[in-house]
C-alpha positions in Angstrom: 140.2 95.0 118.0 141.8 92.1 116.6 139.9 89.6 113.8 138.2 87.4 115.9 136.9 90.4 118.0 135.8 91.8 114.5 133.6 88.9 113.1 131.9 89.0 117.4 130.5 92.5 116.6 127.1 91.6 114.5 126.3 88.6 117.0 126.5 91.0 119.6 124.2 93.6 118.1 122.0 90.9 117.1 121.6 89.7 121.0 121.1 93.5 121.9 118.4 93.7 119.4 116.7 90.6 120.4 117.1 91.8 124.8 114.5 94.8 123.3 112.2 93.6 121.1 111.5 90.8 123.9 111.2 93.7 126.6 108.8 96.0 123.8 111.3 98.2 124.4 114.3 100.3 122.6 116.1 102.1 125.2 116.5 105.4 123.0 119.4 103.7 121.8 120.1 103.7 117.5 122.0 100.4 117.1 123.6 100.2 114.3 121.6 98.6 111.1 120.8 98.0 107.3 117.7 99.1 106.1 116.1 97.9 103.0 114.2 100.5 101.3 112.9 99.8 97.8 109.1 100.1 95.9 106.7 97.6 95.8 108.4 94.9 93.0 111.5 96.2 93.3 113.0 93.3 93.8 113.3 93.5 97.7 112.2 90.1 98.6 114.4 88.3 95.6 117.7 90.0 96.9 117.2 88.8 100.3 116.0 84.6 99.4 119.5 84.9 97.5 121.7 86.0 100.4 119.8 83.1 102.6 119.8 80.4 99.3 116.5 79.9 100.2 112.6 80.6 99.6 111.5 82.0 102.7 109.8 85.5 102.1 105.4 85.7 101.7 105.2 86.5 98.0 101.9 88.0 96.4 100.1 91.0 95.3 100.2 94.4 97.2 102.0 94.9 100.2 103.4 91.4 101.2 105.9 92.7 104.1 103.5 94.6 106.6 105.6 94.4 109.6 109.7 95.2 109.8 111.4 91.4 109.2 115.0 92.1 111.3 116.4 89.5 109.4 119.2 88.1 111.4 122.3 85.9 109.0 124.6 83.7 111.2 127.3 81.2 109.7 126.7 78.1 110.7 127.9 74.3 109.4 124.2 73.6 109.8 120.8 75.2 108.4 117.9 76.1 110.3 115.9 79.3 111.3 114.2 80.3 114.3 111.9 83.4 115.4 112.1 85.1 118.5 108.8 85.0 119.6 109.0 80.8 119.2 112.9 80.3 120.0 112.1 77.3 121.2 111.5 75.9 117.8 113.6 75.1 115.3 112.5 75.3 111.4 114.5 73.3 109.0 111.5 73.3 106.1 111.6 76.9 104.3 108.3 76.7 103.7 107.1 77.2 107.4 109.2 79.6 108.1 107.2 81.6 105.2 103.8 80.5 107.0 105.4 81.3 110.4 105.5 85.0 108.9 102.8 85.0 107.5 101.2 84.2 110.4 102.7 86.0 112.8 102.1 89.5 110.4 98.2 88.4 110.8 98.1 88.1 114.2 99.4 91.5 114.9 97.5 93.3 111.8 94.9 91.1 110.8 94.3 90.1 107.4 93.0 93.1 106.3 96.5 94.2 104.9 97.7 96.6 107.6 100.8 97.2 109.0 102.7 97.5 111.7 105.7 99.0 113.1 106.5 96.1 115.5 109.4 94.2 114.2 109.1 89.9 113.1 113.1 89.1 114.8 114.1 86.1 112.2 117.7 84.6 112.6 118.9 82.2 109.7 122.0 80.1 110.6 123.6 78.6 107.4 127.0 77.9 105.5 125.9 80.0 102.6 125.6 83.0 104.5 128.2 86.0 106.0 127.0 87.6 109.1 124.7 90.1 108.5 121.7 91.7 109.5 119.1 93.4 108.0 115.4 95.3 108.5 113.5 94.2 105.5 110.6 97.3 105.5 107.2 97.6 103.8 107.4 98.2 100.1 106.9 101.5 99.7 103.4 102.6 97.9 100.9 104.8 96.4 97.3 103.7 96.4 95.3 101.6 99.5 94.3 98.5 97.9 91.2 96.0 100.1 90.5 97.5 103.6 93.5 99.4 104.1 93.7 102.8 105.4 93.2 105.6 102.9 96.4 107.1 104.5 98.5 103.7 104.1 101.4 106.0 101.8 101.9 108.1 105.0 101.8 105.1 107.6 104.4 103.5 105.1 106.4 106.4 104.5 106.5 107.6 108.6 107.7 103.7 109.3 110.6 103.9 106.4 111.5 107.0 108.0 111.7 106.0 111.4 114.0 103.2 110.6 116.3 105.2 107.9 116.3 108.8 109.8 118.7 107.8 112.6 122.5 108.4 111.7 123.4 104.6 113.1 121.3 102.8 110.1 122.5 102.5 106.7 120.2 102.5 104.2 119.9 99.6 101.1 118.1 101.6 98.2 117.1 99.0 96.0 115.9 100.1 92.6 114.8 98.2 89.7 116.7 99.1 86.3 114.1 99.2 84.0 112.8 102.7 86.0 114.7 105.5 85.8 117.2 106.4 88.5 115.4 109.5 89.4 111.7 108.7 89.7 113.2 106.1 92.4 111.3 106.1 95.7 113.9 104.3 97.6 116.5 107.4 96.8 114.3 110.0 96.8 113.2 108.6 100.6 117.0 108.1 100.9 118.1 111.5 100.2 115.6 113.5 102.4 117.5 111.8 105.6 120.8 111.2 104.0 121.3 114.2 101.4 125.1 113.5 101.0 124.7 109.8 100.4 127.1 109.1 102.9 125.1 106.2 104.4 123.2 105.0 101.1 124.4 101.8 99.1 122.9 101.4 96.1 121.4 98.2 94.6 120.1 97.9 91.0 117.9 94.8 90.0 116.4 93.8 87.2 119.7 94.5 84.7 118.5 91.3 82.6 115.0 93.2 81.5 116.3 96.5 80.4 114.9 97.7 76.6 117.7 96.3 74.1 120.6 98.9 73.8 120.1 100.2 76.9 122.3 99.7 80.0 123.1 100.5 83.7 126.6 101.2 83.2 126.6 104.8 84.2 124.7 104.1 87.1 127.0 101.3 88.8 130.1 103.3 87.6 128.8 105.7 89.9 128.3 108.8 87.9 124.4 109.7 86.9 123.8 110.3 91.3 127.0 109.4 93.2 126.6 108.0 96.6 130.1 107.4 98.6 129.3 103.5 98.9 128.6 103.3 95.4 125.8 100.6 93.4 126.0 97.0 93.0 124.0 95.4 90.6 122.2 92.4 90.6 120.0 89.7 88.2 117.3 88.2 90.6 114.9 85.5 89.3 112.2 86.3 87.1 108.5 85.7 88.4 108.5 82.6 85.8 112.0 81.3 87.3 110.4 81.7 90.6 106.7 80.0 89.4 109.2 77.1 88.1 110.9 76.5 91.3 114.0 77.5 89.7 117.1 76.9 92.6 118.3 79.7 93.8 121.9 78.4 93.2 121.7 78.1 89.5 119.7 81.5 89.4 123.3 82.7 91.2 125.4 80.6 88.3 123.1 82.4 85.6 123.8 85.8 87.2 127.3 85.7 87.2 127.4 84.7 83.7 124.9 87.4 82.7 127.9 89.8 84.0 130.7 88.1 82.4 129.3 88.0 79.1 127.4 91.5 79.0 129.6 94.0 76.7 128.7 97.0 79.2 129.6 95.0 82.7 132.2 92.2 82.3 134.9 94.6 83.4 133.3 95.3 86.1 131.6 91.9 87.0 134.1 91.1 89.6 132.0 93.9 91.4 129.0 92.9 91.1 126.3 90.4 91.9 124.9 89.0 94.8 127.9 87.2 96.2 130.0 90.7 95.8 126.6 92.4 97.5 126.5 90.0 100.1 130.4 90.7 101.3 130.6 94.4 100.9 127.6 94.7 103.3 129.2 92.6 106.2 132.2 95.1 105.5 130.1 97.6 105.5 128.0 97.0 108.9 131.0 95.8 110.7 132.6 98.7 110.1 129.5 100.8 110.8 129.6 98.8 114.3 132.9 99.4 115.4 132.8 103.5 114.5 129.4 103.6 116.6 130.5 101.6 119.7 132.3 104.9 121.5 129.2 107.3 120.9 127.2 103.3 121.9 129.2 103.0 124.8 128.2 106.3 126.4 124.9 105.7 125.8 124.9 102.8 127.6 126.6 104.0 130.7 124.4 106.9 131.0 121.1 105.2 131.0 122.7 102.3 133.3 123.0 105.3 135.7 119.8 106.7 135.0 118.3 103.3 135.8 120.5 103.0 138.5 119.3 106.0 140.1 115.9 105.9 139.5 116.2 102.0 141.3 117.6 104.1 144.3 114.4 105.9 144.8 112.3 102.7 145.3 114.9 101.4 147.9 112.9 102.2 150.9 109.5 101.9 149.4 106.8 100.1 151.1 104.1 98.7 148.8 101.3 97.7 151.5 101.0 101.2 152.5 97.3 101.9 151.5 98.4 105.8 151.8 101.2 105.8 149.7 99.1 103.6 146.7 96.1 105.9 146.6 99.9 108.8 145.9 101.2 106.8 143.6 97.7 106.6 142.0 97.9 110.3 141.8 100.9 110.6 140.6 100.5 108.2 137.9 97.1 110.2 136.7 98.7 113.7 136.6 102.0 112.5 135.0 99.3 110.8 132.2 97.0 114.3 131.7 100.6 115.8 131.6 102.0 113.9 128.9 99.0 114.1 126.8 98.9 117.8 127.2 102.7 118.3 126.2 102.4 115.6 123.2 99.1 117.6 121.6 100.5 120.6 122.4 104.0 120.4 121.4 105.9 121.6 123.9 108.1 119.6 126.0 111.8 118.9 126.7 112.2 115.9 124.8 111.2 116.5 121.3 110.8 113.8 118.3 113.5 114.5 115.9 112.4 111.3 113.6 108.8 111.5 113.1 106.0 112.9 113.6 103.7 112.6 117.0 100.4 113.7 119.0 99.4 117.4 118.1 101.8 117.2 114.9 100.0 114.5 113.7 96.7 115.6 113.8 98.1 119.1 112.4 98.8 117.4 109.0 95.6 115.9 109.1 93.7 119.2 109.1 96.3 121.0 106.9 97.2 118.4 104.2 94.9 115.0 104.4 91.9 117.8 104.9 92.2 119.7 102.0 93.2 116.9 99.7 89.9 114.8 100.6 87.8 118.1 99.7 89.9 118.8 96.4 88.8 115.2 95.4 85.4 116.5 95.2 84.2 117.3 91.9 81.5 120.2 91.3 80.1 120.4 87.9 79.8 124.6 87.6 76.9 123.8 84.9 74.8 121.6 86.8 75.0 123.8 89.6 73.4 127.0 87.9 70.8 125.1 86.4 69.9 123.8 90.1 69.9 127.4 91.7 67.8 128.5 88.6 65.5 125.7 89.0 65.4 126.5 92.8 64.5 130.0 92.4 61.8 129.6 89.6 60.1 126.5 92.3 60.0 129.3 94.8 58.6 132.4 93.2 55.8 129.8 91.7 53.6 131.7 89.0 54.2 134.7 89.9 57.9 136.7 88.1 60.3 137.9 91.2 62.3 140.8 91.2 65.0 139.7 94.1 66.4 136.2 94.7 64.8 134.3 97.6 66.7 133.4 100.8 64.9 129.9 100.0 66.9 129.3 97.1 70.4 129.9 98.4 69.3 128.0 101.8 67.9 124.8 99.8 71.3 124.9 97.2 73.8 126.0 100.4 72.2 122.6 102.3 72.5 120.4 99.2 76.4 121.4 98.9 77.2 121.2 102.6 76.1 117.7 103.0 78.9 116.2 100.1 81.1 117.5 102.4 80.1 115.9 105.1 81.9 112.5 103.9 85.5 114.0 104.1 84.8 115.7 107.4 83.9 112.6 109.5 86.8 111.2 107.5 89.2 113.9 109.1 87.1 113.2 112.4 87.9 109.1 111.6 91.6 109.9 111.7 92.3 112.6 114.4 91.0 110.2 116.5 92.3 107.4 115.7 95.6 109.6 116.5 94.3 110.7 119.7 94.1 107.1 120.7 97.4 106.6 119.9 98.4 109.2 121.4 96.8 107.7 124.6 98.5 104.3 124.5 101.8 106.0 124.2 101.0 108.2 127.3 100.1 104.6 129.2 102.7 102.4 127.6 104.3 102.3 131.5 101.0 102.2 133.2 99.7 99.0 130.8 103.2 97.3 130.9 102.5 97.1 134.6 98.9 96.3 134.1 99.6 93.4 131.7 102.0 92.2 133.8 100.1 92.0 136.5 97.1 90.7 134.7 98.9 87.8 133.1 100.4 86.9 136.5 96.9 86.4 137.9 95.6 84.9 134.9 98.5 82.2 134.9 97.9 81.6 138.5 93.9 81.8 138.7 92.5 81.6 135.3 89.4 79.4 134.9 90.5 79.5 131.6 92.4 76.6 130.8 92.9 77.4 127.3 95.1 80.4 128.3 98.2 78.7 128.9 99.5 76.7 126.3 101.7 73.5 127.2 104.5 72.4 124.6 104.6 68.8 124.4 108.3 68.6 123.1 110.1 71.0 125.4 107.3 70.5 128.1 107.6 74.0 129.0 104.6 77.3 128.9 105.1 79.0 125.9 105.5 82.7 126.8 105.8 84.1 123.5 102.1 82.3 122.8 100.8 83.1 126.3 101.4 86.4 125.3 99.4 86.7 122.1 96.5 84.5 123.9 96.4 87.3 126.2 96.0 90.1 124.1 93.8 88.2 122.1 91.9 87.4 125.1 91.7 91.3 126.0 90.8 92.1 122.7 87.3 89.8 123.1 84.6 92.2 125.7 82.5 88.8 125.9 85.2 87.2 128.0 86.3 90.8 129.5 82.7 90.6 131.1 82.9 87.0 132.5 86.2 87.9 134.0 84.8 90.9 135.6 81.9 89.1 137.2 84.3 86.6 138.5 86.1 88.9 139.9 84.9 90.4 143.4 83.7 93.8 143.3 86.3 96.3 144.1 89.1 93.5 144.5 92.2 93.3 142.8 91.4 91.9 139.3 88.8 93.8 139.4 89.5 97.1 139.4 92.6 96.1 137.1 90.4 94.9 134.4 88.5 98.3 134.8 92.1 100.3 134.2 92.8 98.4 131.4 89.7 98.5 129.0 89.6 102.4 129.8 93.3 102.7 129.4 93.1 101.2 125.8 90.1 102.5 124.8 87.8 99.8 124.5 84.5 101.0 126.5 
């Protein structure tokens, strides 16, 4: 593959990666990625507004990314960004695009500071930039901070891990300098999928705020925990620089200086920095790309025949036939109890080697979250004999007892039981929240056709008028909007209940509206 062919490769994973997330869909197929791995404040978001020149990235306490950002970096004579979900638009101010994510994040998780794993498809063209493209992922954390989920390290940690598990991504470690190498949770995440460190490049931040007489240098010389792509280090703005609208070029002048002039790096500084950073990961994931498209290639051509096949099937299929809907009904529920059973279960023949699902899931639960909720329960020893003597003293009354009363232990067995109820609707809280999930995944076919169809009839019959949204510029619908008005329009039972009495009993929309509040859940 000559040059030219070369420099084609991340544009055209870039298009593949935009074909699924429009579809919802990934194919089974690992294209090949960067991830960005690194604690919260590890300097994540600073590395990233330097490759682009620009401020772009939500900033603020606790968990600021909550949904993967595919950050997409195209070289361009001119400079403007645009989101996949609104491609129509073009953003030329910074500053929306910021809003644009933050808004977007919301509308998926609400502001309550969830995540989620669906991905925010961002593509940046620019002169300042190579081609590149990277996942920026939650910052990874310890503690639930507002409304989040009590288990929001494990919904962090399973998302990281579905990203960096699969042998096409490599991983981007970023680790501040000022922490030492080994207490870092970006490597120590790295490491569990990626034990050889063949697929793991190393960033260090934060070199400018290590304790005087102290240095990196062994780290970026590769020898306190070698990884065969080695470390790069890096000086991002401070939160001051950053407060002061400092420019992001002169923050890039000041970092290369900062190398130059620093006794334990200016022999090195030709290899470092974010310029350096920037150009050894378009090496990188071009390489990566062309030593994946063989094993890519296959893939391809086997589900195209797959597909192709399956197509073949439906050739002669008539869809008026009243007998063969009421099969295909059938066959639908049987297929879904099936799938259920096998996912809670565990067996099956295609088994999740990244995560883990259904009966798995809830495993953990009982086994790990279980028992850690109960050890968080403090019993005071002392105050607990004085209440059984106290008990048994109420009960025998005047007179002196020889044997302990079944009274006493019933009253003090009752008291204790009760703290632990708590923890155990807790438990109950979470195994089913992942039987529901389990659920949608069972009906993810079922509800794309349901949606489908729903939105179709909605778009054509709605007496809704506020449904479809008409885009003065382009004067076009807005599907990407349509789409979120009709989940949010799902999501309100007011409306789900005018809808059904509009509908005729038994008809079409009816019955449809009926599959999908049971499907999801929502009676």
């Amino acid at each position: 593959m000559g040059n030219r062919g070369m420099e084609e490769l991340i544009p055209l994973v870039n298009k593949l990666q935009d074909a699924f997330s429009s579809i919802g869909q990934s194919c089974h197929l690992d294209l090949p990625q960067i991830a960005v791995v690194g604690g919260q404040s590890a300097g994540k978001s600073s590395v990233l507004e330097n490759f682009v020149g620009r401020d772009f990235l939500p900033r603020g306490s606790g968990i600021v990314t909550r949904r993967p950002l595919i950050l997409q970096l195209i070289f361009s004579k001119t400079e403007y960004a645009e989101f996949l979900h609104c491609k129509s638009k073009k953003f030329t101010d910074f500053d929306e695009v910021r809003q644009e994510i933050e808004a977007e994040t919301d509308r998926v998780t609400g502001t309550n500071k969830g995540i989620s794993p669906v991905p925010i498809n961002l593509r940046v063209y620019s002169p300042h930039v190579l081609n590149l493209t990277l996942i920026d992922l939650p910052g990874i954390t310890k503690v639930p901070v507002g409304d989040q989920p009590q288990d929001i390290e494990y919904q962090i940690r399973d998302m990281i891990l579905q990203f960096i598990s699969r042998e096409s991504s490599l991983i981007l470690a970023v680790t501040p300098a000022n922490m030492d190498l080994a207490n870092s949770d970006a490597l120590k995440m790295a490491k569990e999928v990626d034990p050889q460190g063949l697929r793991t490049i190393g960033v260090i931040t934060k070199l400018d705020l290590m304790d005087e007489g102290t240095d990196a240098r062994d780290i970026l010389e590769n020898k306190l925990l070698p990884l065969r792509r080695g470390y790069i280090g890096v000086v991002n703005r401070s939160q001051k620089d950053i407060d002061g609208k400092k420019d992001i070029r002169a923050a890039l002048a000041a970092e290369r200086k900062f190398f130059l002039s620093h006794p334990a790096y200016r022999h090195m500084a030709d290899r470092m920095g974010t310029p350096h950073l920037q150009k050894v990961l378009n090496q990188q994931l071009t390489n990566h790309i062309r030593e994946s498209l063989p094993s890519l290639r296959s893939k391809l051509q086997s589900q195209l025949l797959s597909l192709e096949k399956e197509v073949e099937e439906y050739k002669n299929f008539r869809p008026d036939d009243p007998t063969r809907k009421t099969k295909a009904l059938l066959q639908m529920v049987q297929q879904f109890a099936v799938d259920f059973e096998k996912r809670i279960e565990g067996s099956g023949d295609q088994v999740d080697t990244l995560e883990l699902s259904g009966g798995a899931r809830i495993n953990r639960i009982f086994h790990e979250r279980f028992p850690f909720e109960l050890v968080k329960m403090e019993f005071d020893e002392k105050d607990l004999r004085r209440e059984i003597s106290y008990a048994i003293k109420n009960i025998h009354g005047v007179r002196t007892g020889l044997f302990t009363p079944d009274l006493a232990f019933e009253a003090i067995v009752k008291k204790q039981v009760v703290k632990l109820k708590e923890p155990c609707l807790k438990c109950v809280d979470l195994v089913i929240q992942e039987l529901i999930n389990t659920v949608r995944q069972c009906t993810s076919k079922v509800l794309n056709y349901l949606f489908l169809c729903l939105k179709g009839y909605l778009l054509r019959n709605s007496p809704f008028p506020a449904f479809i949204f008409w885009n003065q510029k382009q004067g076009v619908q807005t599907e990407a909007k349509c789409s979120c008005c009709l989940h949010a329009f799902l999501a309100s039972t007011t409306i789900i209940s005018k809808l059904l009495k509009v509908a005729p009993l038994k008809s079409g929309l009816h019955c449809l509206l009926v599959a999908v509040v049971y499907a999801i859940g929502w009676t």
